[in-house]
Chimera marker file (.cmm) of the C-alpha trace (Angstrom):
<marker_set name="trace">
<marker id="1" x="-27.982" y="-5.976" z="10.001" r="1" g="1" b="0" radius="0.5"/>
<marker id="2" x="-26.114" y="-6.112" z="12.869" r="1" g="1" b="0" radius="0.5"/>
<marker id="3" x="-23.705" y="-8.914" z="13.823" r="1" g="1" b="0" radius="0.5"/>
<marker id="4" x="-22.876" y="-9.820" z="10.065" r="1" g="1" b="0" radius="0.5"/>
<marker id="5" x="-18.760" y="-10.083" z="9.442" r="1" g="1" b="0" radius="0.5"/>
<marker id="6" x="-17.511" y="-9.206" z="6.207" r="1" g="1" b="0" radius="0.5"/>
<marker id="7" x="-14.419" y="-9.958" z="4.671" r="1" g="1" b="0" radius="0.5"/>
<marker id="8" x="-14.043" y="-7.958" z="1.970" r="1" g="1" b="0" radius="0.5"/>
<marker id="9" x="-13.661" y="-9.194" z="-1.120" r="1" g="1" b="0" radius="0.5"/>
<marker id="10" x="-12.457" y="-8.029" z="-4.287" r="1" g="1" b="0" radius="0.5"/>
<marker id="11" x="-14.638" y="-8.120" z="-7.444" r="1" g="1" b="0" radius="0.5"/>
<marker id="12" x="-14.489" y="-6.755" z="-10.822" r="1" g="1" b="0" radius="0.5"/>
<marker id="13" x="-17.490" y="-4.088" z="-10.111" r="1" g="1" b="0" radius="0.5"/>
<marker id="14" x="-14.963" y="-1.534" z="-8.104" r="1" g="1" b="0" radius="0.5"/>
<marker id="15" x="-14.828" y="0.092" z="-4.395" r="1" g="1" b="0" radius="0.5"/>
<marker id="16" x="-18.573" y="0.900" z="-5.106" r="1" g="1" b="0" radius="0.5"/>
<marker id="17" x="-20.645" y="-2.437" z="-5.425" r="1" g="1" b="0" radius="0.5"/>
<marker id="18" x="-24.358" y="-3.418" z="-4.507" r="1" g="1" b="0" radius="0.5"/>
<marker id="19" x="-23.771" y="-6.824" z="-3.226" r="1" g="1" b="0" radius="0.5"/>
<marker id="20" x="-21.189" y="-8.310" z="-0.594" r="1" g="1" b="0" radius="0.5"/>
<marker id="21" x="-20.566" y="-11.468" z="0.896" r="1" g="1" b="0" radius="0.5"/>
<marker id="22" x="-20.154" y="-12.480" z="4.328" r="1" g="1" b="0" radius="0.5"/>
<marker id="23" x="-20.570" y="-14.592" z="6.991" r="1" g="1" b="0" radius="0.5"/>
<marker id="24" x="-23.438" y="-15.095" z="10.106" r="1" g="1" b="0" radius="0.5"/>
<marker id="25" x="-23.388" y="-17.169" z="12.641" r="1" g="1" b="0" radius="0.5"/>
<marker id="26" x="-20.809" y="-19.290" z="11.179" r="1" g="1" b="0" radius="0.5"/>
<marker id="27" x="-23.263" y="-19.083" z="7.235" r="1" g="1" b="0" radius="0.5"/>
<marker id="28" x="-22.354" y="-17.495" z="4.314" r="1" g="1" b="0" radius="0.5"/>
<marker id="29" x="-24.809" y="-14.701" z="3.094" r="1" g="1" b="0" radius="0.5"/>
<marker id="30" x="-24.935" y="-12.287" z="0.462" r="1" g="1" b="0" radius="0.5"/>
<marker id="31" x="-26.124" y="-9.005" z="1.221" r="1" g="1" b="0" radius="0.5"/>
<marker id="32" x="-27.490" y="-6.324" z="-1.303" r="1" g="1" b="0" radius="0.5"/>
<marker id="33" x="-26.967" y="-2.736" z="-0.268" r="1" g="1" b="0" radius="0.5"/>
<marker id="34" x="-28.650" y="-1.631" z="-3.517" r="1" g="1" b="0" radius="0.5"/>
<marker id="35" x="-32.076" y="-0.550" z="-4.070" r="1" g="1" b="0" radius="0.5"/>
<marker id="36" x="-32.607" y="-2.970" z="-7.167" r="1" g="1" b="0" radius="0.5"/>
<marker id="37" x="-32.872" y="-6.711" z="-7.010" r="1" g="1" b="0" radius="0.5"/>
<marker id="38" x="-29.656" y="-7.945" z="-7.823" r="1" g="1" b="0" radius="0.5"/>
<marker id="39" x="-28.592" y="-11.679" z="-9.671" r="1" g="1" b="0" radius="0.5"/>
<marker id="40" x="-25.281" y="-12.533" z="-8.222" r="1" g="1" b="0" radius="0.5"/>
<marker id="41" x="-22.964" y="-15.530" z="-9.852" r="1" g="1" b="0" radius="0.5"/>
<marker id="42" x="-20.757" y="-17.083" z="-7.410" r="1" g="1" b="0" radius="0.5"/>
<marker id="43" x="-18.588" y="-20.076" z="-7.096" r="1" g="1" b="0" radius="0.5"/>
<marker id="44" x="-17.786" y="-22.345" z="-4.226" r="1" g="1" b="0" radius="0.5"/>
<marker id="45" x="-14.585" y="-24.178" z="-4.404" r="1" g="1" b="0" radius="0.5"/>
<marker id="46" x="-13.933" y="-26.927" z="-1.742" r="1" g="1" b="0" radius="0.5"/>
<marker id="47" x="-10.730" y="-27.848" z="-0.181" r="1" g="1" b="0" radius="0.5"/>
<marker id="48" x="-9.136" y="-31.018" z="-2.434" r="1" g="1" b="0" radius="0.5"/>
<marker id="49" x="-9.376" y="-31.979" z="-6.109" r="1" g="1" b="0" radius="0.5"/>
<marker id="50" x="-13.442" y="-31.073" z="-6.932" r="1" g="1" b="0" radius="0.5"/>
<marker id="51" x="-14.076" y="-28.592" z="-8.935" r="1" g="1" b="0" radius="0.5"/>
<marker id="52" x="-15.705" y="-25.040" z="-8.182" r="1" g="1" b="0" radius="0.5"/>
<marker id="53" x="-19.234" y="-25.531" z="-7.845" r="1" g="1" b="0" radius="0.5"/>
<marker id="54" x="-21.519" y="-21.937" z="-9.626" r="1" g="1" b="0" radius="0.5"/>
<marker id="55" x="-24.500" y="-20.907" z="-8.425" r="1" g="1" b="0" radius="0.5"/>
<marker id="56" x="-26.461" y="-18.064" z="-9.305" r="1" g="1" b="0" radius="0.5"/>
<marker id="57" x="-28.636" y="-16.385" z="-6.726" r="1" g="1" b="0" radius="0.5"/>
<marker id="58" x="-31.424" y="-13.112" z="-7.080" r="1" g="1" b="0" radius="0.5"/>
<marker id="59" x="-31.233" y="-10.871" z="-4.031" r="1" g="1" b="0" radius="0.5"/>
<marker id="60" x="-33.949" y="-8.428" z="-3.920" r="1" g="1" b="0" radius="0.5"/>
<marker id="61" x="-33.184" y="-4.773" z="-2.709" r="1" g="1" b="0" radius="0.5"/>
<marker id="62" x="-32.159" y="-3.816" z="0.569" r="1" g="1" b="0" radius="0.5"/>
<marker id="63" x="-32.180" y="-7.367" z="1.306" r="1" g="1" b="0" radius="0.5"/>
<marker id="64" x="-29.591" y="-10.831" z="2.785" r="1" g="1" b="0" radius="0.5"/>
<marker id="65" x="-29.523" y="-14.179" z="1.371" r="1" g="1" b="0" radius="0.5"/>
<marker id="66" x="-28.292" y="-16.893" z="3.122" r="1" g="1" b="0" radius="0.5"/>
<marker id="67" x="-26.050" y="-19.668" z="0.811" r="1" g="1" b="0" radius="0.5"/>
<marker id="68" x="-26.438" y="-23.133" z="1.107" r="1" g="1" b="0" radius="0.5"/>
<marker id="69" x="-22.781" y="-23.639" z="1.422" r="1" g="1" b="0" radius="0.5"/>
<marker id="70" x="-21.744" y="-25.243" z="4.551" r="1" g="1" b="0" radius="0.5"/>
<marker id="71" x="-18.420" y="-26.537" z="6.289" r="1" g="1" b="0" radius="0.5"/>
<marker id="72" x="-15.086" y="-25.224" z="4.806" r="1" g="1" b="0" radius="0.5"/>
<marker id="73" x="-13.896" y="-23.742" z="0.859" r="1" g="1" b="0" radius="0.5"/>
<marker id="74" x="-13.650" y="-20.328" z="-0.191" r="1" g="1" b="0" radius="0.5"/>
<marker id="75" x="-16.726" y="-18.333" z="-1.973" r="1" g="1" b="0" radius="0.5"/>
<marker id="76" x="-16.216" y="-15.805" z="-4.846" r="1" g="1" b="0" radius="0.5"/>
<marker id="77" x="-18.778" y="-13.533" z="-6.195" r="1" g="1" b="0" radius="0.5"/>
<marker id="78" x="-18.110" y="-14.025" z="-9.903" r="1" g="1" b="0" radius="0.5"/>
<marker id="79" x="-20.720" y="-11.256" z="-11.577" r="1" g="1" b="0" radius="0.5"/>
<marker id="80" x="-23.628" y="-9.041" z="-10.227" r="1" g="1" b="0" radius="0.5"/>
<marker id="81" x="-26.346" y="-7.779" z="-12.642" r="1" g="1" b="0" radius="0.5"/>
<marker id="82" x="-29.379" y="-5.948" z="-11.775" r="1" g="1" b="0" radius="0.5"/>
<marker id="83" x="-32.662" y="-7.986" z="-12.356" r="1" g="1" b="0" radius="0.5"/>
<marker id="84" x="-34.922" y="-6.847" z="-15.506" r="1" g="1" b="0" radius="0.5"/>
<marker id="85" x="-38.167" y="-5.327" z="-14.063" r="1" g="1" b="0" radius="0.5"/>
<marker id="86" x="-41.804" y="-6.752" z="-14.492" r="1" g="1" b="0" radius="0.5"/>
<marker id="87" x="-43.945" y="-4.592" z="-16.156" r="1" g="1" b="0" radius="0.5"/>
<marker id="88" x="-45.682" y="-2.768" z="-13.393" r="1" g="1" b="0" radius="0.5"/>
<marker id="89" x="-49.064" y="-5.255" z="-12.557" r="1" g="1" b="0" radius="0.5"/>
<marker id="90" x="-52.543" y="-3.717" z="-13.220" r="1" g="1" b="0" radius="0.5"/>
<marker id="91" x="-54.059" y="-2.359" z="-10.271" r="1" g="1" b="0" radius="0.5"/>
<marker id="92" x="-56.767" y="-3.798" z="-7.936" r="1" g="1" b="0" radius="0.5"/>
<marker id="93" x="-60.288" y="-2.230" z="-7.214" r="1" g="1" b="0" radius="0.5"/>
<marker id="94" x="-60.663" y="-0.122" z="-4.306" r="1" g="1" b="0" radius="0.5"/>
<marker id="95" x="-60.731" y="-2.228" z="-1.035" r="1" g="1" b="0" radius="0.5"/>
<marker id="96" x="-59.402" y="-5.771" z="-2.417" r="1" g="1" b="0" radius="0.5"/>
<marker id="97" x="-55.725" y="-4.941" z="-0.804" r="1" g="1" b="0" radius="0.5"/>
<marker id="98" x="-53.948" y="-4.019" z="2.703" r="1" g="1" b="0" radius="0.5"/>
<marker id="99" x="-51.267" y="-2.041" z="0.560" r="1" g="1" b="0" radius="0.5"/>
<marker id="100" x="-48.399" y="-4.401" z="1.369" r="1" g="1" b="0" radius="0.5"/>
<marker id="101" x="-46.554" y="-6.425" z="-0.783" r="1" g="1" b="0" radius="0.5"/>
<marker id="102" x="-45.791" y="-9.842" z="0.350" r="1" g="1" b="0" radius="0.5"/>
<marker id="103" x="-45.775" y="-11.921" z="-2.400" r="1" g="1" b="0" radius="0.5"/>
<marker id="104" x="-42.809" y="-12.135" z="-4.905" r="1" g="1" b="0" radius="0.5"/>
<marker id="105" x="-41.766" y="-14.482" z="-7.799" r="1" g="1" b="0" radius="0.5"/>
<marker id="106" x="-38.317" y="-16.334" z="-7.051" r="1" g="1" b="0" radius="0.5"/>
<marker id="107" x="-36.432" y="-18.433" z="-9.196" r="1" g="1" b="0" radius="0.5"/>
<marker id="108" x="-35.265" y="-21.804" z="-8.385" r="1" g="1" b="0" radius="0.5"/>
<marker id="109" x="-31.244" y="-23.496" z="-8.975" r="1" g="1" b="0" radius="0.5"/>
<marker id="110" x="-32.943" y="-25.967" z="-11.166" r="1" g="1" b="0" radius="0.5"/>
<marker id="111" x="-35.127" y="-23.080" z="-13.168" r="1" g="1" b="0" radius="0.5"/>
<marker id="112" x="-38.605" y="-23.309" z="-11.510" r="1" g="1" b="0" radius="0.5"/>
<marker id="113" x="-40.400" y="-20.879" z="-10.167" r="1" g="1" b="0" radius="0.5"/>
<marker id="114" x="-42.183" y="-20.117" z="-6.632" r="1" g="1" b="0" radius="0.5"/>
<marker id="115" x="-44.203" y="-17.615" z="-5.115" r="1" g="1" b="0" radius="0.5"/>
<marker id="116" x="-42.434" y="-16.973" z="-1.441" r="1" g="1" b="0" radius="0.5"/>
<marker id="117" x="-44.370" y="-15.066" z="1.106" r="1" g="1" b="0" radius="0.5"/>
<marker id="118" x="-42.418" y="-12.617" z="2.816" r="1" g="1" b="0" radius="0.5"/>
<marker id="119" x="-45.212" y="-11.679" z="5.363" r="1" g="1" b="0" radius="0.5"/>
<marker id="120" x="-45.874" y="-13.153" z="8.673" r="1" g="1" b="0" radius="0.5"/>
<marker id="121" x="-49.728" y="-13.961" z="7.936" r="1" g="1" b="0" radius="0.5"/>
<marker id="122" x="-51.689" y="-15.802" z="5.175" r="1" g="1" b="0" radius="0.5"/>
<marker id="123" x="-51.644" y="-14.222" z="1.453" r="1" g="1" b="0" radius="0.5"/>
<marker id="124" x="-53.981" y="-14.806" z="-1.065" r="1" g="1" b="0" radius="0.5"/>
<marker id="125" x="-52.012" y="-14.782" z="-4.374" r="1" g="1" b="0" radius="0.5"/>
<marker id="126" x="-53.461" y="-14.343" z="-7.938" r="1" g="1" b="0" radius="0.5"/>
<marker id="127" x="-50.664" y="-15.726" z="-10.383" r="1" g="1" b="0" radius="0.5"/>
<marker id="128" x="-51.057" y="-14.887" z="-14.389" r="1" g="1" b="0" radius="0.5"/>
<marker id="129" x="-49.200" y="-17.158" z="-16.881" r="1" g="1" b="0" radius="0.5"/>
<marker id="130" x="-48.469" y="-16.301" z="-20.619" r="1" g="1" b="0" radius="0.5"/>
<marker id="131" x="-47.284" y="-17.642" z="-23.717" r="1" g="1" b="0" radius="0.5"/>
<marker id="132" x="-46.997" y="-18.369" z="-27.084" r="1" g="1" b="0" radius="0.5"/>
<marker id="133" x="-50.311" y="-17.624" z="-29.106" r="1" g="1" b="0" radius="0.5"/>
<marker id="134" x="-51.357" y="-15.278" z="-26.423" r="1" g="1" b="0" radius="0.5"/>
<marker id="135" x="-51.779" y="-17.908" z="-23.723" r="1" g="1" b="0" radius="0.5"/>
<marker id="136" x="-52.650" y="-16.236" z="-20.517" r="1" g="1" b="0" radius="0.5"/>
<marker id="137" x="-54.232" y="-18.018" z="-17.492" r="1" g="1" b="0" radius="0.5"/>
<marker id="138" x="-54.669" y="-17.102" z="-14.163" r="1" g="1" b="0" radius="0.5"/>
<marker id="139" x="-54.792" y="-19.150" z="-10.960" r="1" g="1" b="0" radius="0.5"/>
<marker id="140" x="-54.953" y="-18.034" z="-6.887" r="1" g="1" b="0" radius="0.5"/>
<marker id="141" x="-53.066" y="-19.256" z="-4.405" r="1" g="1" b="0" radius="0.5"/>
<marker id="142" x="-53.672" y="-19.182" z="-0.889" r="1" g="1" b="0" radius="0.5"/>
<marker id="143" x="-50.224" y="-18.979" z="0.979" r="1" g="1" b="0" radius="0.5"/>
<marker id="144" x="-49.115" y="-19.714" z="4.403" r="1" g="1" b="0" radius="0.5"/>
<marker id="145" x="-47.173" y="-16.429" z="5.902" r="1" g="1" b="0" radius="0.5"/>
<marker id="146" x="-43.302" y="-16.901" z="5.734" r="1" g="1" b="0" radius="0.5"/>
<marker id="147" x="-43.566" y="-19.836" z="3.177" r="1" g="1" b="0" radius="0.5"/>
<marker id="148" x="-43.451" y="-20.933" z="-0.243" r="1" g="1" b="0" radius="0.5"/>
<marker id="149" x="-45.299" y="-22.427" z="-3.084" r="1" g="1" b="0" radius="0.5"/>
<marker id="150" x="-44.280" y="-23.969" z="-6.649" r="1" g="1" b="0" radius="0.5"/>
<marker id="151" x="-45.438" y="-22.459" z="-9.858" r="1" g="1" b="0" radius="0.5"/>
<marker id="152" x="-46.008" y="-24.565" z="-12.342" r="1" g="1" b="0" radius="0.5"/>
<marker id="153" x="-46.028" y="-23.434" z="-16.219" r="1" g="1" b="0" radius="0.5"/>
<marker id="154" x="-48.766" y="-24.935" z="-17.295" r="1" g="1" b="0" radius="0.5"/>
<marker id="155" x="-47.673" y="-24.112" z="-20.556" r="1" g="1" b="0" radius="0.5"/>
<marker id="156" x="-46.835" y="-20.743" z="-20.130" r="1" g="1" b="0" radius="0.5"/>
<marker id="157" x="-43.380" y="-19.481" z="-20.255" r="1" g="1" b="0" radius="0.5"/>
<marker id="158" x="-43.739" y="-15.871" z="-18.326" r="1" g="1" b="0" radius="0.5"/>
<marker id="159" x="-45.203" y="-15.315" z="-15.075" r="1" g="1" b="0" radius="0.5"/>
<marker id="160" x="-46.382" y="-12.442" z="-12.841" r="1" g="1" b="0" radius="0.5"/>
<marker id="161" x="-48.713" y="-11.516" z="-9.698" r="1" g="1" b="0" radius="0.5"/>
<marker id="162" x="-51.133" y="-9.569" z="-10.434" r="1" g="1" b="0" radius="0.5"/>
<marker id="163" x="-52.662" y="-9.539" z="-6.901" r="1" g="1" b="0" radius="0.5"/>
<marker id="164" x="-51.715" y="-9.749" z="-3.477" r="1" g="1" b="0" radius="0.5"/>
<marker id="165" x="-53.976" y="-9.788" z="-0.856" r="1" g="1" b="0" radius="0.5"/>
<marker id="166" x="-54.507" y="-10.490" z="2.553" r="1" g="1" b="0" radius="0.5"/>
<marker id="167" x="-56.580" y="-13.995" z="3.355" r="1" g="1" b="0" radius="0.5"/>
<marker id="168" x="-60.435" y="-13.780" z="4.463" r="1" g="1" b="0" radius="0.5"/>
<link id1="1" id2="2" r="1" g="1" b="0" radius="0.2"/>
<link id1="2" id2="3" r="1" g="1" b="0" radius="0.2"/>
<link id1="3" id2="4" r="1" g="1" b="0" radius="0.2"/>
<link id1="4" id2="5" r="1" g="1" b="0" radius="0.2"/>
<link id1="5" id2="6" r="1" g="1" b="0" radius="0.2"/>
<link id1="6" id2="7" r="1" g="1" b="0" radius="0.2"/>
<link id1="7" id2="8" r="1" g="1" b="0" radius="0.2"/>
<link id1="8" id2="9" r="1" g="1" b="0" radius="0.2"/>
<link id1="9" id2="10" r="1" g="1" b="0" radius="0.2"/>
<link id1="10" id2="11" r="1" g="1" b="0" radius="0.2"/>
<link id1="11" id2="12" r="1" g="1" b="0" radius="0.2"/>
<link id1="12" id2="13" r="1" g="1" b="0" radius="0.2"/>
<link id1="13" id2="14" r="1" g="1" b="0" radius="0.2"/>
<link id1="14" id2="15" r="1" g="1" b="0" radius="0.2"/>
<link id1="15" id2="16" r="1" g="1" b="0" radius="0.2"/>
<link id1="16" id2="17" r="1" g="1" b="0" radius="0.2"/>
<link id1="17" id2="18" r="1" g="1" b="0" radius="0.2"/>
<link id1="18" id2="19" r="1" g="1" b="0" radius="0.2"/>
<link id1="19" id2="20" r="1" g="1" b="0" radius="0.2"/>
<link id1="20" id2="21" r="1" g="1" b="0" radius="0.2"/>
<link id1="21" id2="22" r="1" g="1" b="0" radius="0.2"/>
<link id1="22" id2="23" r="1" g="1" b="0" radius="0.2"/>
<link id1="23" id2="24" r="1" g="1" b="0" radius="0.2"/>
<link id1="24" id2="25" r="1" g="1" b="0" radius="0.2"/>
<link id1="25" id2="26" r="1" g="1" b="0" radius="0.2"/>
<link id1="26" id2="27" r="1" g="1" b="0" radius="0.2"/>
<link id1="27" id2="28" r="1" g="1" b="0" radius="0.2"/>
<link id1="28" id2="29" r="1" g="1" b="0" radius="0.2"/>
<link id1="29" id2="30" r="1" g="1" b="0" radius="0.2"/>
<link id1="30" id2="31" r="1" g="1" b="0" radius="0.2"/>
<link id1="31" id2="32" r="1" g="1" b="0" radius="0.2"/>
<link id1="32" id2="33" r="1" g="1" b="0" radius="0.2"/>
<link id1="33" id2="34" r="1" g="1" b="0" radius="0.2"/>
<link id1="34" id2="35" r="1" g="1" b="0" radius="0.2"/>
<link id1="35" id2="36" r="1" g="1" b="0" radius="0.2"/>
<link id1="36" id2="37" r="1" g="1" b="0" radius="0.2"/>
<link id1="37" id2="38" r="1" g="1" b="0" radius="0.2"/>
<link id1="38" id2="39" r="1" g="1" b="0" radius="0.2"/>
<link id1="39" id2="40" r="1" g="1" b="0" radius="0.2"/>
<link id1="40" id2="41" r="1" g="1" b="0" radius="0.2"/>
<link id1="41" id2="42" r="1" g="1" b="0" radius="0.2"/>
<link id1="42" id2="43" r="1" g="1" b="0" radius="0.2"/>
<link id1="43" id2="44" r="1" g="1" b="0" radius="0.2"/>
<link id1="44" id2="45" r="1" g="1" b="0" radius="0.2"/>
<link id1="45" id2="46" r="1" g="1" b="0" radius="0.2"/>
<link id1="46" id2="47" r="1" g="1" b="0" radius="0.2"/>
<link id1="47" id2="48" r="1" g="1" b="0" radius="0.2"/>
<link id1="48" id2="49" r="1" g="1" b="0" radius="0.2"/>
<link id1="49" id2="50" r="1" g="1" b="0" radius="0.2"/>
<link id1="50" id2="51" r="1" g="1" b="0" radius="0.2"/>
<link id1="51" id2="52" r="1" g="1" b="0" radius="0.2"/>
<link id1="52" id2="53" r="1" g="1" b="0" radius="0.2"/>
<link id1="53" id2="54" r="1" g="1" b="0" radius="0.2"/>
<link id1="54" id2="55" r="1" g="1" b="0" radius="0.2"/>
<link id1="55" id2="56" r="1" g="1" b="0" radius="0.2"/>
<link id1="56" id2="57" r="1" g="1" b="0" radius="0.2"/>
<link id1="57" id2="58" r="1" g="1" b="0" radius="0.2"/>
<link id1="58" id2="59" r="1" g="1" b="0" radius="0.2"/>
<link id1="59" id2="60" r="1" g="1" b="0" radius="0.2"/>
<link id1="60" id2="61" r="1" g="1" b="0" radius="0.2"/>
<link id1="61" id2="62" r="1" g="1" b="0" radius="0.2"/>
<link id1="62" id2="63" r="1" g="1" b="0" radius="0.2"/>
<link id1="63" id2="64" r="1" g="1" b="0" radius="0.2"/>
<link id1="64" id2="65" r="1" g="1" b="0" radius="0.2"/>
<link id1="65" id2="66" r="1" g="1" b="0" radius="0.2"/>
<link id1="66" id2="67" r="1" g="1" b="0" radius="0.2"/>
<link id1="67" id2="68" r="1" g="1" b="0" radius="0.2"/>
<link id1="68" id2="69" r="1" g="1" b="0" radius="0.2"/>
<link id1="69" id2="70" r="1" g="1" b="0" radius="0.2"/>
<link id1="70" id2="71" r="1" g="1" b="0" radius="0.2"/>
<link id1="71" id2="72" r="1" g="1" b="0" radius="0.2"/>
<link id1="72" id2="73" r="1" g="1" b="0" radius="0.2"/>
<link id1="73" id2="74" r="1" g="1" b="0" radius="0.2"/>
<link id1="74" id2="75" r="1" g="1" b="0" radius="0.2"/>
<link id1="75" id2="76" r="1" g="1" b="0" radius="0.2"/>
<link id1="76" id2="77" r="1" g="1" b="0" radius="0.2"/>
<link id1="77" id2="78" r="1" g="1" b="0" radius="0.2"/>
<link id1="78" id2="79" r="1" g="1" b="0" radius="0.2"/>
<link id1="79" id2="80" r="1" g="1" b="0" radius="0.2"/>
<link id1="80" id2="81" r="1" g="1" b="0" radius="0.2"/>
<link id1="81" id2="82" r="1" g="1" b="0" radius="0.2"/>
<link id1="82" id2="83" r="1" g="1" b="0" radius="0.2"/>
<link id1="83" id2="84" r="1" g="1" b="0" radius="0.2"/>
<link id1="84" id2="85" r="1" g="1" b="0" radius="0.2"/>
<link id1="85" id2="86" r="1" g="1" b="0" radius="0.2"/>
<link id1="86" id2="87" r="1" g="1" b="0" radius="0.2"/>
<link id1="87" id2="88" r="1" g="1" b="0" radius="0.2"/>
<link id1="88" id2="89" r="1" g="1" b="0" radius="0.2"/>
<link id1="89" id2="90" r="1" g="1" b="0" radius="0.2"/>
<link id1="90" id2="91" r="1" g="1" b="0" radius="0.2"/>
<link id1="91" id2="92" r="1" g="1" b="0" radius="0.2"/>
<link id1="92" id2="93" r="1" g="1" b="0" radius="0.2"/>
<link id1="93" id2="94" r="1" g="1" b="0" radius="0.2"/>
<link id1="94" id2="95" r="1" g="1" b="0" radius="0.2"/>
<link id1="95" id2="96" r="1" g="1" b="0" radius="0.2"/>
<link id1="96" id2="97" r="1" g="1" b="0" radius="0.2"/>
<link id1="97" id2="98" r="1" g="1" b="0" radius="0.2"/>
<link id1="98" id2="99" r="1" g="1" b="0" radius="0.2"/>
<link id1="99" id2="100" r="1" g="1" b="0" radius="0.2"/>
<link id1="100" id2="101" r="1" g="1" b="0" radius="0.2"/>
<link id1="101" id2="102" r="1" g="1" b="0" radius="0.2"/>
<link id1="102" id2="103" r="1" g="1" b="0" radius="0.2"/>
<link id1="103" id2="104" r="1" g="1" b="0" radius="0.2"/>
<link id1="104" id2="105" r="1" g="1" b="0" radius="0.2"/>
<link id1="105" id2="106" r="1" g="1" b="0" radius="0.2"/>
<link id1="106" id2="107" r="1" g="1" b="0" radius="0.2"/>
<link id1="107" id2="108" r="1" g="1" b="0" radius="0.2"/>
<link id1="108" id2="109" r="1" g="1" b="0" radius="0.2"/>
<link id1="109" id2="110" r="1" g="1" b="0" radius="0.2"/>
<link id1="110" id2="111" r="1" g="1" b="0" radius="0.2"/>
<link id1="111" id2="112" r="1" g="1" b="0" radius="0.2"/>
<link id1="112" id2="113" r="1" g="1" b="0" radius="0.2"/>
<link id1="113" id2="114" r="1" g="1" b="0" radius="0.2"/>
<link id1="114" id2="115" r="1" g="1" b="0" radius="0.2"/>
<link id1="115" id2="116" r="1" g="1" b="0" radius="0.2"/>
<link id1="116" id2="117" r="1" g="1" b="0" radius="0.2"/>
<link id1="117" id2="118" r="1" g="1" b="0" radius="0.2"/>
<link id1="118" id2="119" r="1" g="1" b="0" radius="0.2"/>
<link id1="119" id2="120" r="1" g="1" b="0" radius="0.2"/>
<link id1="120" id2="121" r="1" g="1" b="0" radius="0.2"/>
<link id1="121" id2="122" r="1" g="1" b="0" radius="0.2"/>
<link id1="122" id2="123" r="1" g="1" b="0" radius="0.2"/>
<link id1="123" id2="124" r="1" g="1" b="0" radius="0.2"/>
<link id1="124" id2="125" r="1" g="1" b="0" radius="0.2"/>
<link id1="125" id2="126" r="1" g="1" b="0" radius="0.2"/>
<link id1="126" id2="127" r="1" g="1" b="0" radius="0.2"/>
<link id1="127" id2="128" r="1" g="1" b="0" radius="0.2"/>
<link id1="128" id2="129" r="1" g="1" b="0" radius="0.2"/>
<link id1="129" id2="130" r="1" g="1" b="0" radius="0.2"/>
<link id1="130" id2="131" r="1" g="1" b="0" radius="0.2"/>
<link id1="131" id2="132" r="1" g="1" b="0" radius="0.2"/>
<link id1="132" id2="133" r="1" g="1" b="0" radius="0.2"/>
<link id1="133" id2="134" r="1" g="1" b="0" radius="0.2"/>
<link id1="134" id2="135" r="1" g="1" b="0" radius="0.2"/>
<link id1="135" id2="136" r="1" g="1" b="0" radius="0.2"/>
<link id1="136" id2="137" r="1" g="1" b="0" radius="0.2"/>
<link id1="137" id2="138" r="1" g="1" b="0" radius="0.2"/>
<link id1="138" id2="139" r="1" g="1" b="0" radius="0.2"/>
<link id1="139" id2="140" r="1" g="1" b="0" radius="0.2"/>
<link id1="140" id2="141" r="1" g="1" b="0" radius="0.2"/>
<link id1="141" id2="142" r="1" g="1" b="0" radius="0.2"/>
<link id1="142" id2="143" r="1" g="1" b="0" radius="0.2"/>
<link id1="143" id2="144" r="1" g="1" b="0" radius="0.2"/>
<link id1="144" id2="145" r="1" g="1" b="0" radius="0.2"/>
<link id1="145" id2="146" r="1" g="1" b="0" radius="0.2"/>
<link id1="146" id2="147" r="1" g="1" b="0" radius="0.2"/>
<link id1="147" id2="148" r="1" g="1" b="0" radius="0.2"/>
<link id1="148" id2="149" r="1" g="1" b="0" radius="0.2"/>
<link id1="149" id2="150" r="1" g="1" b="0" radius="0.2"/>
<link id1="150" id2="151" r="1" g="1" b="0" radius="0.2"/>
<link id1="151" id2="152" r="1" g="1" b="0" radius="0.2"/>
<link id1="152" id2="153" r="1" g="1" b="0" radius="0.2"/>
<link id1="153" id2="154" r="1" g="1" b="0" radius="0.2"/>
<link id1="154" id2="155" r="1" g="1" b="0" radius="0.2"/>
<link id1="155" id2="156" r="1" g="1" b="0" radius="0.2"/>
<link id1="156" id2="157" r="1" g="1" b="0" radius="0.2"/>
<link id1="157" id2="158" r="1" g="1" b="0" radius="0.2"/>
<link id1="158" id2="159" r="1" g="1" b="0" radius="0.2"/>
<link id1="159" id2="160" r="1" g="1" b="0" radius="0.2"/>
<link id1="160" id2="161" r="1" g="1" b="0" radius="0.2"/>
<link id1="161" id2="162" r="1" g="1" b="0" radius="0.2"/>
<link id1="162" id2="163" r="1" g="1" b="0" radius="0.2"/>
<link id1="163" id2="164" r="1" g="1" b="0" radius="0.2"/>
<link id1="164" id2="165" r="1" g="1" b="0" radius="0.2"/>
<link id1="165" id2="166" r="1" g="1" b="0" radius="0.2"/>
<link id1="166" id2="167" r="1" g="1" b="0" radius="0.2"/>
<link id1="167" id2="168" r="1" g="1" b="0" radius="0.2"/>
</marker_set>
């Protein structure tokens, strides 16, 4: 990740921490050094009277997140906790993937959720929902490469791909 400054900043996790906050090309990002998907809490106070304004962010592993904070005030990583994992998903027959994993489940600031394709081509996406009363449905979604989609619940209140495939 070359050309990111960071100005260290102290947190309550010690010398040894997974996620750090910087700046690139004049943004703010958060960068997690860590294997594990991290969810950072940070706040964003503004020069003036306004109060701090919290976010809370998920970095996956060995990856940057650019904030949405732009223009002047001071950011502060307020927590860091490693995600909970998914149960692992079951697997595909023989021949129905390209090995890679583009597809991932992100959540939204207002609580949503979307499926964001990491991958530079087209992803065909098979999303399972469950719930109360073992409620389970599945739907596919065909997704541009290097975009995003909404999930809705449809009455569910978990989530998780089960497949991830290249398009036809």
């Amino acid at each position: 990740m070359a050309g990111i400054f960071f100005a260290c900043r102290p947190t309550t996790a010690g010398a040894e921490q997974c996620v750090m906050a910087g700046k690139h090309n004049e943004r703010e990002v958060l960068v997690n050094r860590c294997e594990t998907c991290q969810i950072v809490t940070l706040t964003h106070k503004r020069p003036g009277p306004d109060p701090a304004v919290t976010r809370k962010y998920t970095v996956p592993g060995k990856s940057s997140t650019d904030l949405s904070f732009r223009g002047p005030g001071l950011t502060r990583i307020q927590s860091v906790a490693p995600c909970v994992a998914p149960p692992p998903p079951s697997q595909p027959a023989d021949g129905e993937t390209d090995g890679k994993k583009c597809a991932r489940l992100q959540r939204r600031i207002d609580g949503g959720l979307v499926i964001v394709n990491s991958c530079n081509a087209c992803r065909e996406v098979i999303a399972e929902r469950t719930g109360p009363g073992k409620f389970a449905e599945k739907e596919t979604y065909t997704i541009a490469g290097k975009a995003y989609i909404p999930l809705s619940t449809k009455g569910g209140n978990e989530a998780d791909i089960i497949s991830d495939k290249a398009c036809r």
